[in-house]
C-alpha positions, -999 to 999 in steps of 0.1 A, spaced: -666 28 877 -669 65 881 -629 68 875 -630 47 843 -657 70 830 -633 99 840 -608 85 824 -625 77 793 -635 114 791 -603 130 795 -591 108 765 -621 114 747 -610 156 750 -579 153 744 -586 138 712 -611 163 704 -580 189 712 -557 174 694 -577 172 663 -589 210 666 -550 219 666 -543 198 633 -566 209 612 -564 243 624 -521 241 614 -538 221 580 -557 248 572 -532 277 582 -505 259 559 -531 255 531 -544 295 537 -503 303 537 -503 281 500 -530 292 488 -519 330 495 -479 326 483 -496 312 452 -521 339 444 -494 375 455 -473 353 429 -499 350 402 -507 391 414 -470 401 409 -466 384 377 -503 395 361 -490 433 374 -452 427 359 -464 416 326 -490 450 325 -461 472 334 -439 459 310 -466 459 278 -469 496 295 -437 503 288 -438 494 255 -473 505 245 -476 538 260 -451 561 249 -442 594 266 -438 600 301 -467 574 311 -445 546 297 -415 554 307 -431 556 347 -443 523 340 -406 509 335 -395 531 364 -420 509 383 -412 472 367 -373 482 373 -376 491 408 -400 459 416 -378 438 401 -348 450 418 -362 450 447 -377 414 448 -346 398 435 -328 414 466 -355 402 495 -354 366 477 -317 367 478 -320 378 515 -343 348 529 -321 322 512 -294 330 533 -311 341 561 -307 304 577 -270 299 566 -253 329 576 -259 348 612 -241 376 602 -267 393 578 -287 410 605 -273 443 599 -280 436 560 -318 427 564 -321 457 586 -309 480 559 -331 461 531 -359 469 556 -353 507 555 -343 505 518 -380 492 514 -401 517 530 -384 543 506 -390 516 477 -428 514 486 -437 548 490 -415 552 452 -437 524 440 -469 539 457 -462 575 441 -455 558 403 -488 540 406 -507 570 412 -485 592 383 -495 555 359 -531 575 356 -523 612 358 -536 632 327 -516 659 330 -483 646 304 -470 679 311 -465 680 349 -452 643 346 -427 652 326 -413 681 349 -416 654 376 -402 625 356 -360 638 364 -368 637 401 -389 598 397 -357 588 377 -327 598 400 -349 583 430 -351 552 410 -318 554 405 -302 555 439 -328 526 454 -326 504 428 -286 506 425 -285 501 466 -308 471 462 -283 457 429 -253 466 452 -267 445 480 -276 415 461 -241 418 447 -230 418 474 -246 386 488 -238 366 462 -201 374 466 -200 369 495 -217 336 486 -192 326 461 -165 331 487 -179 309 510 -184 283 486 -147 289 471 -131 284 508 -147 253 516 -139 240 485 -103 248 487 -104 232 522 -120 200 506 -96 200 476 -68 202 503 -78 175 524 -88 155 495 -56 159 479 -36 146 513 -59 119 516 -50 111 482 -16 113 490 -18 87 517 -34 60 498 -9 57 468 23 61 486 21 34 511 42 8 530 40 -19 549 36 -15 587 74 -28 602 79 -54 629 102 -73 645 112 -101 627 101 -138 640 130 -154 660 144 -186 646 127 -218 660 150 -236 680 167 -268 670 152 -298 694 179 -307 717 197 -343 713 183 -369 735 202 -376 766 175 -401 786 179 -437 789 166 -446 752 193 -427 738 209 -461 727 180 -470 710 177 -435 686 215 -436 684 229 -450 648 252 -476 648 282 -478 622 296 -512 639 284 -547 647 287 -546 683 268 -535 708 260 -498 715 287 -486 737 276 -475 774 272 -445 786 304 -426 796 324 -458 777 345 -446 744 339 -471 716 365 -492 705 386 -483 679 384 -494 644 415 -510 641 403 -536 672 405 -577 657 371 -590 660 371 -617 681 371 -654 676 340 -675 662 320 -696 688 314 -734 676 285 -733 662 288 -703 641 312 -724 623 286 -757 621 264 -726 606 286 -718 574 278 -727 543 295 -762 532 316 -740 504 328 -722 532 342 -753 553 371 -765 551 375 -794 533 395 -824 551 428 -836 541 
């Protein structure tokens, strides 16, 4: 009794275990959601301010603000670009390592416009705005030049396979409309069945005379041979027209 009852308890924790661990991966998957979906609602509330910025604040504080939504973008188009082919092609270590020191410079960039956004002084931003620009400049265009890069290297990829597929598709084509029949050797003719040479061979043979069949190993008469005389009474057997009539 005291083993069932062990037994029973063991189940009884690993359920309790098991449970614990799913809804602890639940809720880690639903936290994950829940923050993908609100750093995409930030980025896009923070994109939209930059870019009415840009447009409503002329001068030096407008113009940082594009610096900002131009480098953001750039940069996010780039690390999306990245993890989609992160899984299909092994060779892009080297490139995710450089888009990884790419984006500290980009941050600290980013970091520096955000505080410049609130700066007063329209004078000392514009002496600093030269310096913001070519900085700007060289990240974003090594981010573009990246993601350029990736999806050429994309297109490629796709091209080749599909020159390949075209290729085989083409032979296989090939195959199916010019076709002939597979070639054996032709059926032997049947034999012809061998003329009877047992003792009913009189019976199958034909006769083309009266008489009897002749033996075997016996040459039949000739055709010229009288037939001979009438018995009796084949003659008593005659019709009467065929009598003779007496003297």
């Amino acid at each position: 009794m005291s083993a069932v009852l062990i037994v029973l308890a063991l189940i009884f924790v690993l359920f309790v275990a098991t449970g614990a661990y799913v809804t602890v991966k639940v809720v880690g998957a639903a936290k994950r959601g829940v923050d993908r979906t609100v750093n995409q609602a930030r980025r896009a509330v923070e994109d939209s301010t930059l870019k009415a910025r840009s447009y409503a604040r002329p001068g030096p504080h407008g113009e940082i603000a594009g610096l900002r939504l131009s480098l953001r973008s750039s940069m996010r188009a780039t690390q999306e670009s990245l993890a989609a082919r992160a899984g299909d092609d092994g060779g892009l270590t080297e490139s995710r390592d450089l888009f990884r020191r790419l984006s500290v410079h980009g941050h600290a960039l980013d970091d520096e416009l955000r505080r410049l956004e609130n700066d007063p002084d329209r004078g000392g931003l514009a002496a600093e705005l030269p310096a913001l620009r070519d900085r700007t400049r060289k990240i974003v265009g090594a981010a573009d030049g990246l993601r350029h890069a990736l999806r050429d290297r994309a297109h490629h990829d796709a091209d080749d396979e599909l020159d390949e597929l075209s290729r085989q598709i083409d032979m296989e084509t090939g195959a199916l409309r010019h076709w002939a029949p597979a070639e054996g050797p032709e059926p032997a003719p049947q034999p012809w069945p061998a003329a009877p040479t047992g003792p009913d061979a009189d019976t199958v043979a034909q006769r083309w005379d009266d008489g009897p069949a002749p033996a075997p190993g016996q040459s039949p008469p000739p055709l010229d041979q009288a037939r001979p005389a009438p018995h009796p009474w084949e003659r008593l057997l005659k019709k009467p027209q065929e009598q003779p009539r007496p003297e």
